[in-house]
C-alpha positions as CSV (number, residue, x, y, z in Angstrom):
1,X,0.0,0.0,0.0
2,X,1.2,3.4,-0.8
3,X,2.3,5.9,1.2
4,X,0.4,9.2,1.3
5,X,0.7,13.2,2.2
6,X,-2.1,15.9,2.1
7,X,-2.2,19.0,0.9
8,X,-4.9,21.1,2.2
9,X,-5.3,24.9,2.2
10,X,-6.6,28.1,4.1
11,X,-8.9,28.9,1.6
12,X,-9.5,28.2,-2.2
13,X,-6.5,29.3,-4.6
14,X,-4.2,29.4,-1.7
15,X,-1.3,27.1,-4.3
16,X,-2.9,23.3,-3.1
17,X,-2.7,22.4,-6.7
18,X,0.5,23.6,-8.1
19,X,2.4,22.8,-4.3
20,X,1.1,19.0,-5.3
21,X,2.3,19.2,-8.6
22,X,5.6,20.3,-7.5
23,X,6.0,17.5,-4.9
24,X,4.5,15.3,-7.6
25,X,7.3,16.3,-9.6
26,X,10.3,16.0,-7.0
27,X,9.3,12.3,-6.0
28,X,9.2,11.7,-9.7
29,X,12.4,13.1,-9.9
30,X,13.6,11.5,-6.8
31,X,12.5,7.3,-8.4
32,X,9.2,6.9,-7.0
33,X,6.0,6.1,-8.8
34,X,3.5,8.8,-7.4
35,X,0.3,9.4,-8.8
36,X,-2.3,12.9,-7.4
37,X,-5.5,12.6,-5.4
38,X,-8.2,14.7,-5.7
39,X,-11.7,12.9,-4.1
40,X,-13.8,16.3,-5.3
41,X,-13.2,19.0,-7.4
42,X,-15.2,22.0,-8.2
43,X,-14.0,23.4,-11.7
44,X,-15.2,23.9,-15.7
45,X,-11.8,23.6,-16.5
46,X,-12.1,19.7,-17.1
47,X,-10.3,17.2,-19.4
48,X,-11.1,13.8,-21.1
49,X,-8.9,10.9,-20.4
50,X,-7.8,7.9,-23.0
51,X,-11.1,5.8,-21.9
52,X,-13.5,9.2,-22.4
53,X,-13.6,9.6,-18.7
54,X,-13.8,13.1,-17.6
55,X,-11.7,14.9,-14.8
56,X,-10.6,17.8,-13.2
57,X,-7.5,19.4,-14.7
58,X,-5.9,20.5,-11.8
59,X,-5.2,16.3,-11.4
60,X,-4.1,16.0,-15.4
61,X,-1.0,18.8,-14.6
62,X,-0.5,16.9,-11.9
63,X,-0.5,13.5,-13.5
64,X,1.6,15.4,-16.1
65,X,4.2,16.3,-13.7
66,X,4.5,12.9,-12.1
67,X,5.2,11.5,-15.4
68,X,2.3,9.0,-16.1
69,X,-1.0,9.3,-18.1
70,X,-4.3,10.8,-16.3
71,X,-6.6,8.3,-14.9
72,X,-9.9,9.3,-13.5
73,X,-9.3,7.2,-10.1
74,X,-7.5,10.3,-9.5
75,X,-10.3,12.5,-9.2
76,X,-13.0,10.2,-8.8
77,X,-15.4,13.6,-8.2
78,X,-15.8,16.4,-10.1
79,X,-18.6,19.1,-9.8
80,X,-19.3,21.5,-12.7
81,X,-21.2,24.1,-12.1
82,X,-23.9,24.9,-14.0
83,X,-25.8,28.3,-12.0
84,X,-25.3,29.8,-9.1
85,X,-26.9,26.9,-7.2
86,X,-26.4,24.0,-8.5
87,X,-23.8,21.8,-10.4
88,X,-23.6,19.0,-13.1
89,X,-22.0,15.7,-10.8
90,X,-19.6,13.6,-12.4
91,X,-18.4,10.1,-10.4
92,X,-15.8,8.0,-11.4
93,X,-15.6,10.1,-15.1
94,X,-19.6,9.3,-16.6
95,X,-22.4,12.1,-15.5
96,X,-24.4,11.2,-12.6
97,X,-27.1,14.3,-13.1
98,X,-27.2,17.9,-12.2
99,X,-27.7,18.7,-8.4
100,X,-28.7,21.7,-6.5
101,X,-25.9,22.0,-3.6
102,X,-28.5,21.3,-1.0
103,X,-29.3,17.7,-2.9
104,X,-25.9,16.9,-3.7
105,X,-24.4,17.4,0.3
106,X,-27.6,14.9,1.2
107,X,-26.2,12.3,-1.2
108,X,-22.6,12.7,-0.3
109,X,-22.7,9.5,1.7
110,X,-23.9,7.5,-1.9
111,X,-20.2,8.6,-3.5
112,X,-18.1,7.6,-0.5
113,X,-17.7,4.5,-1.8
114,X,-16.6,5.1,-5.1
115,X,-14.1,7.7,-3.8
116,X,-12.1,5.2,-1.7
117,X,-12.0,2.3,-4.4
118,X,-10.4,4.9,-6.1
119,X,-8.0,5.8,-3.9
120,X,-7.2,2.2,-3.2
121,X,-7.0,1.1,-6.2
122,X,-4.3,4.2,-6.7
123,X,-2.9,3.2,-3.6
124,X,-2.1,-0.6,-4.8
125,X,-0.2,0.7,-7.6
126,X,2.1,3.7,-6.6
127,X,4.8,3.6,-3.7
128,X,3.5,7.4,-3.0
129,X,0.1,9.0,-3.1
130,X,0.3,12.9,-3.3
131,X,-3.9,13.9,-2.0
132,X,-4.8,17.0,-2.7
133,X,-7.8,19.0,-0.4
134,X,-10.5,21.2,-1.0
135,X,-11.2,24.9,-0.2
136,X,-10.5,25.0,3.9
137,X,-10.5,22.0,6.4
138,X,-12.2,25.0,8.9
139,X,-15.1,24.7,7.2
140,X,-16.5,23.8,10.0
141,X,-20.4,24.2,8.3
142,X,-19.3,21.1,6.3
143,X,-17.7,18.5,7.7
144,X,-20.1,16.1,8.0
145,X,-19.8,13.3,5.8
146,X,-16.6,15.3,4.7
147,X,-14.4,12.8,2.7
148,X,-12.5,16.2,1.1
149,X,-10.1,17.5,3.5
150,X,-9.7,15.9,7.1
151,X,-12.1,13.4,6.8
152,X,-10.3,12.1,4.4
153,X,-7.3,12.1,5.5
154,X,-8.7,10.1,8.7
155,X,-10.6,7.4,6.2
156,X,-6.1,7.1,4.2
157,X,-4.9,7.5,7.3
158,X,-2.6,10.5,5.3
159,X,-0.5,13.4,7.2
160,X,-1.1,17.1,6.4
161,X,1.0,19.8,5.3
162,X,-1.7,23.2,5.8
163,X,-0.8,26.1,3.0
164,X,-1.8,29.7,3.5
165,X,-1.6,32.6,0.7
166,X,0.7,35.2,2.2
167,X,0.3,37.4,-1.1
168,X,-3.6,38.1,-0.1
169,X,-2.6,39.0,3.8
170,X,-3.2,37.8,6.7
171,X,-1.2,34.6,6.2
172,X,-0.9,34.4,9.9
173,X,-4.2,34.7,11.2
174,X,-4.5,32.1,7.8
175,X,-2.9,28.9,9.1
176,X,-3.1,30.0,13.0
177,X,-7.1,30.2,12.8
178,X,-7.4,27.1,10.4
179,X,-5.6,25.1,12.9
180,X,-7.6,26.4,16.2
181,X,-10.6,25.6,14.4
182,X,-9.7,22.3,13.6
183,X,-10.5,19.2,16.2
184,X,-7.8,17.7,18.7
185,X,-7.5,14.4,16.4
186,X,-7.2,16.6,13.1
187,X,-4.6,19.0,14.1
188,X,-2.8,15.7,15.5
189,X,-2.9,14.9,11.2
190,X,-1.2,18.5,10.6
191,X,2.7,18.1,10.4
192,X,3.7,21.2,9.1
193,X,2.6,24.6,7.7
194,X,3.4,26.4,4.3
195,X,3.7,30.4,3.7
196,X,3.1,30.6,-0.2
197,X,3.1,32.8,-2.9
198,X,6.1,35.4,-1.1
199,X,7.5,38.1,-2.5
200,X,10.6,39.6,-0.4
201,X,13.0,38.9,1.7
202,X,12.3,35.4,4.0
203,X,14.6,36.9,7.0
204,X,11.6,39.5,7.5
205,X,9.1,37.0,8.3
206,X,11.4,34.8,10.7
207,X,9.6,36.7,14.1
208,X,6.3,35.5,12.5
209,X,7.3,32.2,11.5
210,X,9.0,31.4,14.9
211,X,5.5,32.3,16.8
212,X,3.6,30.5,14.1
213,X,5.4,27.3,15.2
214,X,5.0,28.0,18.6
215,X,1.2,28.7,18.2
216,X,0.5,25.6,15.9
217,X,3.0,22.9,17.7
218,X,4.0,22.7,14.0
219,X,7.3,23.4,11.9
220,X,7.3,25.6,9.1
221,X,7.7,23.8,6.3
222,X,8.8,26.0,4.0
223,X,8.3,29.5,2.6
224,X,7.0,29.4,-1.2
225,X,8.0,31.9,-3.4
226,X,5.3,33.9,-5.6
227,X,6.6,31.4,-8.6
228,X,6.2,32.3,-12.2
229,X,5.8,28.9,-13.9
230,X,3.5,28.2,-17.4
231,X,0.9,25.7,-16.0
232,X,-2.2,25.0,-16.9
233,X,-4.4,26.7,-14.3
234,X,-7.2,25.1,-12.6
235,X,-10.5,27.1,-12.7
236,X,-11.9,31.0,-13.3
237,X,-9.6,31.8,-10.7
238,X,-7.2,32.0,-13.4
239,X,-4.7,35.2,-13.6
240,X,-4.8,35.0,-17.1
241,X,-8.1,36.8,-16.8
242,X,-7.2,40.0,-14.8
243,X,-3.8,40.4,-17.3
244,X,-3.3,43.7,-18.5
245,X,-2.4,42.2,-22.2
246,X,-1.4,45.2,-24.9
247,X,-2.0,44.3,-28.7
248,X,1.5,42.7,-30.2
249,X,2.1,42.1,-33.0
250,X,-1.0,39.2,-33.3
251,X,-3.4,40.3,-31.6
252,X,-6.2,37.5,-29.8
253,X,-9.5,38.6,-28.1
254,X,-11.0,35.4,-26.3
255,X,-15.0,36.2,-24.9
256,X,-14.8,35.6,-21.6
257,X,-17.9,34.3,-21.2
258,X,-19.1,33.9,-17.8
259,X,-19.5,30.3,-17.5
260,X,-16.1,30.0,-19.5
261,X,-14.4,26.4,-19.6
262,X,-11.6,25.1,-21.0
263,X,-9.6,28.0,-21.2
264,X,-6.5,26.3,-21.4
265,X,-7.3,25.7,-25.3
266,X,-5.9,28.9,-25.9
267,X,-2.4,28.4,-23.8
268,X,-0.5,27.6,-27.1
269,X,-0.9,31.5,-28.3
270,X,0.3,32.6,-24.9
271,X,4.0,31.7,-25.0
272,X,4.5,33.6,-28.0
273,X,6.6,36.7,-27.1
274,X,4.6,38.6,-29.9
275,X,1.6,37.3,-30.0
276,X,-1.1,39.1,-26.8
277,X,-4.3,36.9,-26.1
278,X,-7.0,39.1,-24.5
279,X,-10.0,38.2,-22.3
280,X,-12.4,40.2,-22.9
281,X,-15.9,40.7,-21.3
282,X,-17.4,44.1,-23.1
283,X,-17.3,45.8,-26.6
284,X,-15.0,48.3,-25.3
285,X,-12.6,46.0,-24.4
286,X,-12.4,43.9,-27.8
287,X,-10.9,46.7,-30.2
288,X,-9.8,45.4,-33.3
289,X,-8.3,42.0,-32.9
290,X,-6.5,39.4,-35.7
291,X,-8.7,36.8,-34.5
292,X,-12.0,36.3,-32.2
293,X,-12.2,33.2,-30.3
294,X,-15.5,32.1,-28.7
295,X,-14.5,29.3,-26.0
296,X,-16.0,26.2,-24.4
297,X,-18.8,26.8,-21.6
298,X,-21.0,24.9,-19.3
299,X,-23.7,26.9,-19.8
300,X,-23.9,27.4,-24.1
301,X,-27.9,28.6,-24.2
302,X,-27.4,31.0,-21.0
303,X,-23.9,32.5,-22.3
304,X,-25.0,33.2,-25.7
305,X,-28.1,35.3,-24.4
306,X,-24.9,37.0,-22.3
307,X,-23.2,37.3,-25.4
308,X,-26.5,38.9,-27.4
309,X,-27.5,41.4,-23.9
310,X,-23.9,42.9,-23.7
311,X,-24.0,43.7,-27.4
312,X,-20.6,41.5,-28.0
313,X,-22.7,39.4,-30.5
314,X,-23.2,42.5,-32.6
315,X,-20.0,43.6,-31.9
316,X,-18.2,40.2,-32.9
317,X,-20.6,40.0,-36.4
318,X,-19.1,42.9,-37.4
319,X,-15.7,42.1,-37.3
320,X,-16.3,38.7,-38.6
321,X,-18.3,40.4,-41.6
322,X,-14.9,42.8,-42.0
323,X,-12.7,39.6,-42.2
324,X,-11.7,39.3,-38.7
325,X,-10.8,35.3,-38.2
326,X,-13.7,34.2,-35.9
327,X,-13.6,30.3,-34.3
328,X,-15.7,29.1,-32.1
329,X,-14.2,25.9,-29.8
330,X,-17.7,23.4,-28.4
331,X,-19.9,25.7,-26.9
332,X,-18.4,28.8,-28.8
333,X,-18.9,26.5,-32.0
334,X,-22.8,25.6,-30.9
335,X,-23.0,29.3,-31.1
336,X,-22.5,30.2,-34.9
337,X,-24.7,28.2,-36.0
338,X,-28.4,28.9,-37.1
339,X,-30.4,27.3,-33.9
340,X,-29.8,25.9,-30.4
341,X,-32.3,23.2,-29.0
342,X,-32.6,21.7,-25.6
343,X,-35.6,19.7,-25.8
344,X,-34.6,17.6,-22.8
345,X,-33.7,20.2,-20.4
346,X,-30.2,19.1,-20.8
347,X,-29.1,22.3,-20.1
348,X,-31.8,24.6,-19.7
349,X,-35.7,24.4,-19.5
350,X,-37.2,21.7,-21.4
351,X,-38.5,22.6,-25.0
352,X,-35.9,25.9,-25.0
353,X,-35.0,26.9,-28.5
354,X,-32.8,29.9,-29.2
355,X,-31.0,31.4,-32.3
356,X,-28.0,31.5,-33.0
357,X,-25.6,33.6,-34.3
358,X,-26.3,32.2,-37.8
359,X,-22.7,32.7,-39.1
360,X,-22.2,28.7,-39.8
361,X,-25.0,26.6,-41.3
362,X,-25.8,24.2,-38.9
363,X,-28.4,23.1,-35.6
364,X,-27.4,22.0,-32.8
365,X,-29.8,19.5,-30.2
366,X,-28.4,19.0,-26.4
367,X,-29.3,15.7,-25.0
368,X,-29.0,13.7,-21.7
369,X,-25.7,12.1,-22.6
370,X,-22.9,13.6,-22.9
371,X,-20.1,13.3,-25.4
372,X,-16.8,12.4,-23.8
373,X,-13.4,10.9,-26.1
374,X,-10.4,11.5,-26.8
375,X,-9.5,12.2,-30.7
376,X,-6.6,12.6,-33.3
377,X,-7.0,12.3,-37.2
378,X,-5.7,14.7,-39.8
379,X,-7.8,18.2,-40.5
380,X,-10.7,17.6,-43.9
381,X,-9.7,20.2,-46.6
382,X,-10.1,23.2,-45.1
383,X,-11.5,26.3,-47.4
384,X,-10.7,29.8,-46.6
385,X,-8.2,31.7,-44.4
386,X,-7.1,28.4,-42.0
387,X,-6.6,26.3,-45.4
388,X,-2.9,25.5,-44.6
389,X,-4.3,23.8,-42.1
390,X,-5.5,21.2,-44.8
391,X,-3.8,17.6,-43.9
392,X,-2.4,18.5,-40.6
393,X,-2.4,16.5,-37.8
394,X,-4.8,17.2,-34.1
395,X,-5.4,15.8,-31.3
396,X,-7.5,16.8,-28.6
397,X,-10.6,15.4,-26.7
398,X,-14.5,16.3,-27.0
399,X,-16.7,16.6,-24.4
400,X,-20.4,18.0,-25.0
401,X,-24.3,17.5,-24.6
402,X,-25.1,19.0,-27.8
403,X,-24.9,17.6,-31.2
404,X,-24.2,19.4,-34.4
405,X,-25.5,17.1,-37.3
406,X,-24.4,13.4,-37.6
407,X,-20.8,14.1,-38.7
408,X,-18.9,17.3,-38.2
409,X,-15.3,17.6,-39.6
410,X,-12.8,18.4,-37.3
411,X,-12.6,21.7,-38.3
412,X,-16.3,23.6,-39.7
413,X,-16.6,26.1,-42.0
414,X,-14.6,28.2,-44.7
415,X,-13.3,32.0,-45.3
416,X,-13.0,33.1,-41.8
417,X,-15.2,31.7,-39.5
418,X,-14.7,27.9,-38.4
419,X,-16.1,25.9,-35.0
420,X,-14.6,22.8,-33.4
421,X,-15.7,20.2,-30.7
422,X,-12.0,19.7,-30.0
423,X,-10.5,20.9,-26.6
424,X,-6.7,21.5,-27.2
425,X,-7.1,21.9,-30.8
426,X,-4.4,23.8,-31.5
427,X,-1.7,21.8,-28.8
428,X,-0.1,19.7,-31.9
429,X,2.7,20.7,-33.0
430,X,2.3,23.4,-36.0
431,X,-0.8,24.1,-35.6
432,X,-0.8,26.9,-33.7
433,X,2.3,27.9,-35.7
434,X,-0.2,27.7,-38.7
435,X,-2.8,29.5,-37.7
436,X,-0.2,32.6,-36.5
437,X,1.1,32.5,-39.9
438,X,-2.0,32.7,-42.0
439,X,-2.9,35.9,-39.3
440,X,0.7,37.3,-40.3
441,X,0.0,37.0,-43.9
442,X,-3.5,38.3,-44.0
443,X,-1.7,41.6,-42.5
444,X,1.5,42.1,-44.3
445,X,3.7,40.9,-41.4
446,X,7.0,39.0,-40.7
447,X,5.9,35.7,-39.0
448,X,9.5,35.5,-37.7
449,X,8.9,37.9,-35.5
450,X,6.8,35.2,-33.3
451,X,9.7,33.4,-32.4
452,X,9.7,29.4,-32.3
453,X,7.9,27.5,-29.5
454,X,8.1,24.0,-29.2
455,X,5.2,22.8,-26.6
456,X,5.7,19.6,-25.1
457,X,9.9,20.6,-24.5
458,X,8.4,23.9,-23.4
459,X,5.9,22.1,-20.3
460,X,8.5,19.6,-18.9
461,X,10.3,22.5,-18.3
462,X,7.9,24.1,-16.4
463,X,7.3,21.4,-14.3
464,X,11.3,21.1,-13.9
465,X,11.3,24.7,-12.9
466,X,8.2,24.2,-10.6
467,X,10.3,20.6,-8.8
468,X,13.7,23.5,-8.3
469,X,11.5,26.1,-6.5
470,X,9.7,23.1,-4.1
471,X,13.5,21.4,-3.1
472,X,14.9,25.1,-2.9
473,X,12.0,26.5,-0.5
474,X,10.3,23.6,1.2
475,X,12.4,21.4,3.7
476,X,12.4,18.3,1.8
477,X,14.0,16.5,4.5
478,X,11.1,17.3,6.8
479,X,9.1,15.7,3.6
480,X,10.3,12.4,3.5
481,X,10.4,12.2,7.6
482,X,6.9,12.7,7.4
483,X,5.9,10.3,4.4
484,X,7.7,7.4,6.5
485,X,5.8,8.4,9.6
């Protein structure tokens, strides 16, 4: 059986995810099979494993940086959200319905069981299991039937390193308070305490840290810096949202829409040093881009009439009608076309029809099951601005209620407006590349001004980097005292 540690956190976005993938990387490093542990995760920002399972992508970076392939034992929950109120539930990869929040925490105890065959199963197969938590163990309104944070850790029987997020204040109070809240036998679980996301000079905290210890009959186990590593995010937490992004010398406006997933299937155009990809939410913020991209969202029906109220869906027809490239990615495809039906209640009210933006001809029908696969082929002849992208090779995965027509190539549509089911579209190598240089030509300029980027060299070095700043800033030593109890 493997041996475990948990990550848990102050407070949502506090660096759970990318502290796990960092220790998920060092044990990798190090000659140990580790796999991540996730039992529930609330995100839209999901992924579609080899056997069309879906799950969180916090646990596929993590995966990732570990070295192996994703599996959906490794995040055996994941919640979508769908409103305010409610969320679409997904156990063990497959769709289990969507839940109000009140529903769902009454029928907690009915996916206990699948979340510890998971973990078991994980656990009979890797010497180390890196668990990651879930908002704040102090939650103290929700710990019954709590198999997230410390009731989990009590059913694995997993020590604790607590994080707190020094860059939004108060780290402190943070990790003192969670710990005072917590119950005799789960602060016996805590082993250490992490200050992440610092900027400065360590020897000014050292007062702080020495009472910290003192207060929480804890070490320090490290001091994070704020790090600057390319990694996938995990949800609409995302920086790449509040970047203050100038138009280069491409310029790409993505709609933030504001049930927004998959946002990752625009990381590609990031790492270009001349190339600035904009989220934009108004028609004062989208200007006069090279390219419009309407992205994936949980919510296609309610985030189009978003898109139609804010007058962006004028706004984006006009450029589109001037030439602008325009592509629409699963729910941004579902979009362009002439109609959008939910007879079901899939997604909305049952019998709900709406038009679309009637830019591609096409229908589109939601229904109870959902799409989930992985996929690869070679792009149909494409007609139109993206025509050197005729014959090249994609890979991505699809995961949708709607359906567009029997068939769809994997790329609709000619001159410049084109949708695709496929999440990561643009990850194989040239593609992006081609699409940059069809932009550069349309305008008159030098696509060697973009610079070369070469992806999959490009991520293992992130993770690399991300495995140097863990050793250098977290006691490592203390790490592996604590995994062998």
């Amino acid at each position: 059986m493997a041996k475990n540690l948990m990550i848990q956190g102050t407070m949502s976005n506090a660096g759970k995810s990318l502290l796990a993938a960092g220790l998920c990387r060092v044990l990798h490093q190090d000659g140990y099979k580790v796999a991540p542990f996730k039992s529930q995760n609330m995100a839209l920002n999901s992924f579609i494993t080899a056997g069309g399972g879906e799950m969180g992508r916090a646990q596929v970076v993590q995966a990732e940086a570990a070295g192996i392939l994703p599996d959906v034992r490794m995040n055996p929950i994941l919640l979508k959200p769908t409103t305010d109120m409610g969320s679409q539930v997904i156990v063990d990869g497959t769709v289990r319905g969507t839940m109000k929040a009140a529903e769902y925490y009454r029928r907690k105890p009915e996916f206990l069981p699948a979340v510890l065959e998971a973990y078991r199963s994980l656990a009979n197969e890797y010497d180390i299991i890196v668990i990651e938590g879930a908002g704040s163990p102090a939650e103290i309104n929700l710990k019954k039937d709590d198999f997230v944070n410390m009731g989990l850790a009590r059913l694995v029987d997993a020590p604790v390193l607590l994080v707190g997020d020094i860059d939004r204040g108060g780290v402190f109070a943070q990790l003192y308070g969670t710990v005072a809240l917590l119950e005799a036998d789960e602060r016996s679980r805590v082993k250490g305490v992490v200050v992440n996301k610092f900027r400065g000079d360590r020897t000014i905290l050292e007062p702080g840290l020495a009472q910290l210890e003192e207060l929480c009959g804890v070490p320090v186990a490290g001091v994070l810096p704020y790090l600057h590593v390319d990694i996938d995010d995990e949800d609409s937490l995302s920086g790449r949202f509040s970047r203050d992004t100038a138009a280069k010398l491409v310029d790409i406006a993505v709609i933030r829409l504001p049930r927004i997933s998959n946002f990752t299937d625009l990381g590609p155009f990031e790492r270009y040093e001349n190339v600035s990809v904009r989220y934009v939410a108004s028609v004062r913020e989208l200007g006069a881009p090279d390219c419009i991209v309407l992205p994936g969202t949980k919510s296609t029906i309610g985030d189009l009439l978003w898109l139609r109220q804010s007058g962006l869906e004028a706004a984006v027809k006009q450029a589109a009608s001037r030439g602008t490239l325009l592509v629409g990615i699963c729910g941004g495809y579902q979009m362009l076309g002439r109609e959008i039906a939910d007879p079901e209640g899939a997604e909305a009210a049952p019998e709900t029809r709406v038009a679309g933006m009637g830019l591609l001809e096409m229908d589109t029908v939601f229904r109870e099951e959902k799409v989930q696969t992985q996929t690869r082929g070679v792009f149909n002849p494409v007609e139109g601005l993206l025509a050197p992208l005729s014959g090249m090779a994609y890979e991505g995965y699809e995961i949708h209620m709607g359906r567009s027509g029997e068939t769809r190539p994997a790329l609709a549509g000619r001159g410049n407006v084109y949708g695709t089911y496929i999440h990561g579209v643009f990850d194989a190598p040239g593609v992006a590349d081609a699409v940059l240089a069809a932009l550069c030509e349309k305008k008159g300029a030098d696509v060697s001004k973009l610079g070369i980027f070469e992806a999959e060299a490009y991520r293992e070095r992130q993770y690399d980097l991300l495995a140097d700043a863990v050793r250098e800033n977290l006691d490592m030593e203390l790490v592996y005292r604590i995994l062998n109890g």
